[in-house]
C-alpha positions, 0 to 999 in steps of 0.5 A: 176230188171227194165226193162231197164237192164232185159234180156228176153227169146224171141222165133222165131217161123217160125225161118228158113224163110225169115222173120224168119231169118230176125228177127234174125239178126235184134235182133242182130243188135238192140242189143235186150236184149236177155237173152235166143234165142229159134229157133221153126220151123215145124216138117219138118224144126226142127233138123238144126240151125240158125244163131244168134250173129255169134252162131249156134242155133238148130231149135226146133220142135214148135208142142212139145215145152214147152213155159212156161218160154218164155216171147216174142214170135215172130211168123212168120209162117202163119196164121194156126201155129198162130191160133193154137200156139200162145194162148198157148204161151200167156197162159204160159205167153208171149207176142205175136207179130204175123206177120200173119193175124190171129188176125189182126181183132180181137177187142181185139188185137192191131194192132201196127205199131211201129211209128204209134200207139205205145201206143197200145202194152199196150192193149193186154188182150189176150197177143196177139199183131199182125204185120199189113200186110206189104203194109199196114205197109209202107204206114201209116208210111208215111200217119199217120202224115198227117192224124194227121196234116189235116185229111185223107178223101180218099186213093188211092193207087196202089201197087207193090210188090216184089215177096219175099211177097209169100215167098221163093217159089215165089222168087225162082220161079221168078228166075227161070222163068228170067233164063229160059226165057233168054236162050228161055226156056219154063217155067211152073208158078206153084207159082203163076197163070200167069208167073211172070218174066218180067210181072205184075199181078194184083192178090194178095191173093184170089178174094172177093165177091166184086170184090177185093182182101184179099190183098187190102181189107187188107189194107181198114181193118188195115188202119181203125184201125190202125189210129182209124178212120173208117170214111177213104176211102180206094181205093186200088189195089194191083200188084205183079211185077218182083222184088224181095224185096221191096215194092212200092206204089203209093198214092193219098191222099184227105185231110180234109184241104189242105197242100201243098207238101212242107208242107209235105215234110216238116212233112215227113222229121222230122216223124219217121222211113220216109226218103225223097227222093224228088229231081226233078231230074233223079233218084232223088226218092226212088226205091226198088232196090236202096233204100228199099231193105236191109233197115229200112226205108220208102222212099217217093218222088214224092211228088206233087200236086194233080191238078185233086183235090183241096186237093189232094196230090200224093206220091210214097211210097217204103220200104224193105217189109221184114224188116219194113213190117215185121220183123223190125216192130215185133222188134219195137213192142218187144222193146215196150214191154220190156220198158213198162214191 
């Protein structure tokens, strides 16, 4: 049978969280061959169902679940269920795509961004192929092509995500925090450190020994070797910000040779899995709200000299943090795996 018309088994290990939930649907929306959907949740979430293609799908227990007979395992279920669960699957056989951190480093694991660099997914020794962090993700969906055009040097890069990147806890806590502030409630932050309704914080993951973030030294980390190129500065802040789904990011880039914006908006408007919107015009730019959230692509605008630099370019970046950032990303990498066998 060849692989263009072979039906797999695919597993959905963290299939009751958001991320979890969103790769489901999107299976079903990209009409994935799934001969056999295996839900697996922790102890604590196994026993209910989920929804796949309009079925109710009991949710298995992972801790006492046989993978032999998976072949693709999509896992989203931090970092921890990873590191435990994932070799197991891979030595029964399946290829793992896993959307946590735990093997992004790994020399013997590709990083895959499914627009970028998806020749990858054929170099999985370990049979382990990992999701790059989701701010990671949208911004070299837009910024690869450049690279490839005229050379990288230098990246900075602000970013301002949505509170749906801690999880369902975190959006709840942002939602409770707006109610109870708009009816002159106090509130009690237990998410996150600081109160999060109608404020920024500028923390996201636990500080380093040099003064950043995991968040931001993630996105140094997987740009270098999702591009291959270890030469590429990285200047990064990362802001957690009173939205709820969507991702945004204003960069600047400093490029090898100089491109001018039209040149590229012009690259950007034939690159895959980019959409412009670049109109110099009110509401003429991509906003979570009103662009990302629910969507597949990468929106760019603002897309404008840098005149502090003689190569330098600006941008503004936005994406759907929970589809492209992670369970539409992992989808790609599957569908890779299922054409090339």
């Amino acid at each position: 049978m060849s692989n263009q018309n072979r039906s797999f088994t695919v597993a959905v290990v963290g299939a009751t969280g958001a991320v979890g939930e969103t790769m489901l649907s999107i299976l079903a929306e990209r009409d994935f061959p799934v001969g056999k959907l295996i839900a697996l949740a922790s102890e604590r979430s196994a026993g209910g169902t989920v929804d796949y293609k309009g079925q109710k799908i009991a949710v298995q227990d992972l801790a006492t679940f046989d993978p032999a007979g998976v072949d693709i395992a999509l896992f989203s279920a931090g970092g921890g269920v990873s590191k435990e669960y994932a070799p197991k699957f891979a030595a029964a056989g399946a290829v793992v795509i896993d959307n946590s951190s735990a093997f992004r480093y790994d020399d013997d694991v590709p990083l895959v961004v499914s627009e970028v660099n998806p020749e990858q997914v054929q170099n999985r020794p370990r049979g382990i192929i990992a999701n790059p962090n989701c701010s990671t993700m949208q911004m070299l969906v837009a910024l690869a092509p450049i690279h490839r055009k005229v050379g990288i040097e230098r990246i900075n890069v602000a970013t301002y995500q949505s509170v749906s990147g801690g999880g369902r806890s975190a959006l709840e806590e942002l939602g409770k925090q707006t109610g109870q502030l708009l009816n002159f409630q106090e509130i009690d932050p237990q998410r996150f450190p600081v109160q999060i309704a109608f404020n920024l914080i500028p923390q996201i993951d636990e500080f380093l020994d040099n003064g950043f973030t995991k968040e931001e030294m993630k996105l140094v980390w997987e740009t270098r070797k999702i591009l291959g190129d270890d030469s590429i500065q990285v200047n990064p802040t990362a802001v957690r910000v009173p939205v709820f789904y969507g991702h945004s990011e204003a960069v600047n880039i400093e490029t090898k040779t100089k491109i001018t914006p039209e040149e590229a908006r012009t690259l950007l408007e034939n690159a895959p899995g980019v959409e412009v919107v670049d109109d110099r015009a009110p509401g003429g730019y991509p906003t979570p709200v009103t662009h990302a959230s629910g969507t597949d692509p990468v929106y760019v605008g603002r897309i404008r000299d840098d005149f502090s630099h003689p190569r330098g370019l600006n941008m503004w970046i936005v994406s759907d943090n929970i589809r492209k950032g992670a369970a539409l990303n992992a989808v790609q990498v599957a569908e890779l795996v299922a054409k090339n066998g």
